[in-house]
C-alpha beads as a LAMMPS data file, in Angstrom:
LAMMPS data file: protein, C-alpha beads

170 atoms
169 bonds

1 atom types
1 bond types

-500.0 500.0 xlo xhi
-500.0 500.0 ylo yhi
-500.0 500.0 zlo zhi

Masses

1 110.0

Atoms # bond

1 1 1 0.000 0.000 0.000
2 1 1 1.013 3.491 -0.534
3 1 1 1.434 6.525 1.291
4 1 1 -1.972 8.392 1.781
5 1 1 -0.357 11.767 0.862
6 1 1 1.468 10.491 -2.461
7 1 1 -1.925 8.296 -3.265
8 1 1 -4.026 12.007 -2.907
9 1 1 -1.617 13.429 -5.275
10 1 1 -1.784 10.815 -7.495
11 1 1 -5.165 10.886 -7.784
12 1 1 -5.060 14.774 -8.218
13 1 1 -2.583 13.994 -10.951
14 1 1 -4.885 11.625 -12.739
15 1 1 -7.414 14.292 -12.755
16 1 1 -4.548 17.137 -13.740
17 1 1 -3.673 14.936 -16.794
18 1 1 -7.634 14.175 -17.840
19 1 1 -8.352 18.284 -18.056
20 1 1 -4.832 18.423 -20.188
21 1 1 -6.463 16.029 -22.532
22 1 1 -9.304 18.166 -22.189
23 1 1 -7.305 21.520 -22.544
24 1 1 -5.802 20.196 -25.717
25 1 1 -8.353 19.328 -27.439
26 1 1 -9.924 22.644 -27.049
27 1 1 -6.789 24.035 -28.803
28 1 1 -7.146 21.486 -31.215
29 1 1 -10.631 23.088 -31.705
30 1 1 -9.467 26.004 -31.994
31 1 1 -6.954 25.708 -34.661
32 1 1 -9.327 23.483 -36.579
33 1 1 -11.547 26.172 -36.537
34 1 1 -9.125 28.639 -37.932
35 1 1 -8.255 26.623 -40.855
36 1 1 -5.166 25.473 -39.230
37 1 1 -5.117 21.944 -39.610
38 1 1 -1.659 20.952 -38.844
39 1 1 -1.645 22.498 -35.355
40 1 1 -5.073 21.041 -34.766
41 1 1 -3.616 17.530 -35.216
42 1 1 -0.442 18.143 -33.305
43 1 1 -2.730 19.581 -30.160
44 1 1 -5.645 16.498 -30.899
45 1 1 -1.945 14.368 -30.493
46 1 1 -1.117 16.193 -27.655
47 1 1 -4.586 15.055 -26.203
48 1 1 -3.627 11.681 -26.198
49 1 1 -0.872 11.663 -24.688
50 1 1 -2.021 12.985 -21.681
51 1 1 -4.881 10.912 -22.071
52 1 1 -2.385 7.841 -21.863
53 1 1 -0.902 9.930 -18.807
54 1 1 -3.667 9.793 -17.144
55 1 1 -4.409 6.291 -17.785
56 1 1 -0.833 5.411 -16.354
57 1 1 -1.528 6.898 -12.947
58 1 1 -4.668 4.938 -12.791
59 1 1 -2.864 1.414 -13.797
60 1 1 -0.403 2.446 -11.229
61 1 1 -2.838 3.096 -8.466
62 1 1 -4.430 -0.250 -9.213
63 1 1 -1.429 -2.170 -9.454
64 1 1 -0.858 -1.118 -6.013
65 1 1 -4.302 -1.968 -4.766
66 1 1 -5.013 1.789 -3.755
67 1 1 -8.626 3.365 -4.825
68 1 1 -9.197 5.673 -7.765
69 1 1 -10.774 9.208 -7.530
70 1 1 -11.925 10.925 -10.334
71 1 1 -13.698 14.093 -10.354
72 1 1 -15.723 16.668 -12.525
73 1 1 -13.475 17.788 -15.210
74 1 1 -14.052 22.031 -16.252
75 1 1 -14.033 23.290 -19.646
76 1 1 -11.198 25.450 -20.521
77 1 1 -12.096 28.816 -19.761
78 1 1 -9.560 30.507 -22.165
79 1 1 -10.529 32.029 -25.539
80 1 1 -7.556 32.758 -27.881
81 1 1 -7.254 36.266 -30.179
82 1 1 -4.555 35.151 -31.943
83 1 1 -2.610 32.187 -32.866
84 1 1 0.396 31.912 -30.803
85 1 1 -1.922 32.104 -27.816
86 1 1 -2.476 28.621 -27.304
87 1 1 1.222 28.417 -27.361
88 1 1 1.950 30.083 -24.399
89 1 1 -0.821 29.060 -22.558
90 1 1 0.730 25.307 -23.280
91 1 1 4.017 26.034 -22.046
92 1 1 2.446 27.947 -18.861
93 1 1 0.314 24.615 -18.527
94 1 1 3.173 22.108 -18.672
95 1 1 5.713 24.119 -16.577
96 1 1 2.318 23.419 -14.057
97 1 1 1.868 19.951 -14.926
98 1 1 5.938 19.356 -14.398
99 1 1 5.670 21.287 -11.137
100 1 1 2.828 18.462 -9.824
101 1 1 4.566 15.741 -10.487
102 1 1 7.592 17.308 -8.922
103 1 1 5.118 17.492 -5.755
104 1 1 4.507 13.923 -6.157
105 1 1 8.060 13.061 -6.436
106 1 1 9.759 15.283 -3.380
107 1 1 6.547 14.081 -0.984
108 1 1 7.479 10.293 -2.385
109 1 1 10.845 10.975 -1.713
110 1 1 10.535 12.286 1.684
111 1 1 8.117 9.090 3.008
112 1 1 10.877 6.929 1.191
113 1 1 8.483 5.321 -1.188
114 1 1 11.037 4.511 -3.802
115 1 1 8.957 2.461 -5.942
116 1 1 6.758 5.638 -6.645
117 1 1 10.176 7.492 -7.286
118 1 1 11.153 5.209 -10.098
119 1 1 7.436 4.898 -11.722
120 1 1 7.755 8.621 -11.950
121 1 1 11.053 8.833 -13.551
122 1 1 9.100 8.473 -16.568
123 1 1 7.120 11.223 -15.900
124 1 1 9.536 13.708 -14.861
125 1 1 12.085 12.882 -18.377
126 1 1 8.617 12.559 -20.198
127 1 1 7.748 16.347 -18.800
128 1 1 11.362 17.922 -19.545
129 1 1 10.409 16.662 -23.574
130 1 1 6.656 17.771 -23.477
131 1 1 7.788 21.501 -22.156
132 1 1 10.865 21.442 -24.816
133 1 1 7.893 20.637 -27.295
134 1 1 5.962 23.280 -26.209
135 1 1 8.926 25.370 -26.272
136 1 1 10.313 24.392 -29.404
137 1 1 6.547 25.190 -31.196
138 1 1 6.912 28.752 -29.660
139 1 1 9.942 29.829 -31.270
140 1 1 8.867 28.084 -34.845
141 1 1 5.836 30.055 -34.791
142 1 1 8.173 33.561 -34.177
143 1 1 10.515 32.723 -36.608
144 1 1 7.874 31.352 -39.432
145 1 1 4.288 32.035 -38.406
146 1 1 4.022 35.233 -39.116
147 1 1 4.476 35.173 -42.412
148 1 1 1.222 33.618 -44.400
149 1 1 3.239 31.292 -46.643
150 1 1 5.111 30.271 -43.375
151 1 1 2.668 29.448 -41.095
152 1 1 1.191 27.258 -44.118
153 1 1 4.917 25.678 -44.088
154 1 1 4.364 25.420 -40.414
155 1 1 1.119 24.000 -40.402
156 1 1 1.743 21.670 -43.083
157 1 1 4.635 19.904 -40.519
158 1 1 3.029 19.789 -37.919
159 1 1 -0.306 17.687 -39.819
160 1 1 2.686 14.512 -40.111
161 1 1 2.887 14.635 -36.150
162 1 1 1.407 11.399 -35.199
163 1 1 0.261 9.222 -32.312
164 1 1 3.158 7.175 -29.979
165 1 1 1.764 5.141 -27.058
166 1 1 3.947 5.771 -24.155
167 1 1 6.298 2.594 -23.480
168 1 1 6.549 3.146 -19.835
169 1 1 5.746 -0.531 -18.305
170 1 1 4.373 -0.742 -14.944

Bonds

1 1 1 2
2 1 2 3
3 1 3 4
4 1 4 5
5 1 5 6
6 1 6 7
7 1 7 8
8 1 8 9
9 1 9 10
10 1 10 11
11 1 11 12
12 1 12 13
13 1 13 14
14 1 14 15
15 1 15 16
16 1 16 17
17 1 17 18
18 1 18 19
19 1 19 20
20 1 20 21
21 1 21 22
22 1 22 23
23 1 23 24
24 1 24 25
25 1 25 26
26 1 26 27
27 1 27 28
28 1 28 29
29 1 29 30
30 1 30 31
31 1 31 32
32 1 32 33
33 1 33 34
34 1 34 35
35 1 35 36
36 1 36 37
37 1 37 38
38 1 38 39
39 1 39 40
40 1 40 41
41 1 41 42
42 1 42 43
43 1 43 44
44 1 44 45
45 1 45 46
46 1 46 47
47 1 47 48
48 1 48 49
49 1 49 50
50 1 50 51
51 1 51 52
52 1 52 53
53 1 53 54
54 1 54 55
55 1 55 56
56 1 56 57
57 1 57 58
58 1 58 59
59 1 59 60
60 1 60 61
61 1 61 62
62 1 62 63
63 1 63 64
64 1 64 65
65 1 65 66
66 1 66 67
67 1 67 68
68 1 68 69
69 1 69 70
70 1 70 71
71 1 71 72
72 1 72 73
73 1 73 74
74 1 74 75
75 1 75 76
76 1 76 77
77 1 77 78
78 1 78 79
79 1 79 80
80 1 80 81
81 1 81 82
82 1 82 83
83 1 83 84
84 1 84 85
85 1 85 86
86 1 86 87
87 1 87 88
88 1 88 89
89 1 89 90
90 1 90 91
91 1 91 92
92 1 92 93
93 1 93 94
94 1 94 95
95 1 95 96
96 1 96 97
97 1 97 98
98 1 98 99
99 1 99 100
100 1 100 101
101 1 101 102
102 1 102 103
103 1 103 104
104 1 104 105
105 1 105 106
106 1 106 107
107 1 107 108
108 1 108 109
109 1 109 110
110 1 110 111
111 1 111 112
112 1 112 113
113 1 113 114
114 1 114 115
115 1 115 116
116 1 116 117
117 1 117 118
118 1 118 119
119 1 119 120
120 1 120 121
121 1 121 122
122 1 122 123
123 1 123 124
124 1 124 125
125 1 125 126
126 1 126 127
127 1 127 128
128 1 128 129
129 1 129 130
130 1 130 131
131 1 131 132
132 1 132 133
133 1 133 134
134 1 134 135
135 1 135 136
136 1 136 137
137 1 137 138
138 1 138 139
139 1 139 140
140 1 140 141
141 1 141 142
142 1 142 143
143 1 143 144
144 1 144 145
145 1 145 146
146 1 146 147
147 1 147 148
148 1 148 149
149 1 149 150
150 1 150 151
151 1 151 152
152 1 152 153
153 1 153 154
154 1 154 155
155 1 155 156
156 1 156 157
157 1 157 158
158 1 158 159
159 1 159 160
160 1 160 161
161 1 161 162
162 1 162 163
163 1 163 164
164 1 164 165
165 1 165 166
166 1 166 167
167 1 167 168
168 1 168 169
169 1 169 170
């Protein structure tokens, strides 16, 4: 059995990464609506990932005989005036999502439940990628996206992004 603290926080986690599915998809949405196909597949992508995320902390939680709590997800308040918005408010949202499971990790860490350290190794390398990502987008989009026939160029490479499950075997 775990730790009632870390087992809270995963649960909040679980939660955490079912609104970033959630979040995402509303992005997707968004750029879909704008005629911007590319970054609405790269966001609908993005979706399942932390779909998978979520799902992860749940097999965990089971594996480990400890209940599951989900709760009401909320829509996405945020409404987006221009197209790098969603950008930033993606890196704001992962440098929050990497700051969680850093919770997760020091109060793991500090009740000396080691096995939780190691299943969220994953998660913390898996988090340094996802804010490069997020990262990585926002300077393409200053350098080409504001230019019509680069943010087609843009758009067009981001379309070939395609779905990965995570390998992480618990």
């Amino acid at each position: 059995m775990l730790n009632k603290t870390v087992t809270q926080l995963i649960n909040e986690q679980i939660n955490k990464e079912f609104f970033s599915a959630y979040f995402y998809i509303d992005i997707s949405n968004y750029y879909i609506s704008k005629n911007l196909n590319g970054f609405g597949n790269w966001f609908f992508v993005q979706a399942q990932e932390e779909r998978d995320h979520a799902l992860l902390f749940i097999k965990y939680l089971q594996n480990n005989a400890e209940d599951v709590v989900l709760t009401n997800l909320m829509a996405s308040e945020k409404k987006f005036a221009a197209f790098n918005e969603p950008l930033l408010a993606t890196l704001n949202h992962e440098i929050f999502v990497t700051a969680s499971i850093n919770n997760i990790y020091a109060e793991a860490l500090a009740v000396k439940d080691f096995r939780t350290t190691q299943f969220l190794d994953w998660f913390i390398k898996e988090q340094g990628e996802e804010e490069k990502n997020a990262d990585d987008l926002i300077k393409k989009y200053d350098l080409f996206g504001k230019d019509g026939k680069g943010l087609y160029l843009l758009d067009t490479e981001l379309a070939t992004r395609i779905y990965a499950p995570p390998t992480l075997i618990i």
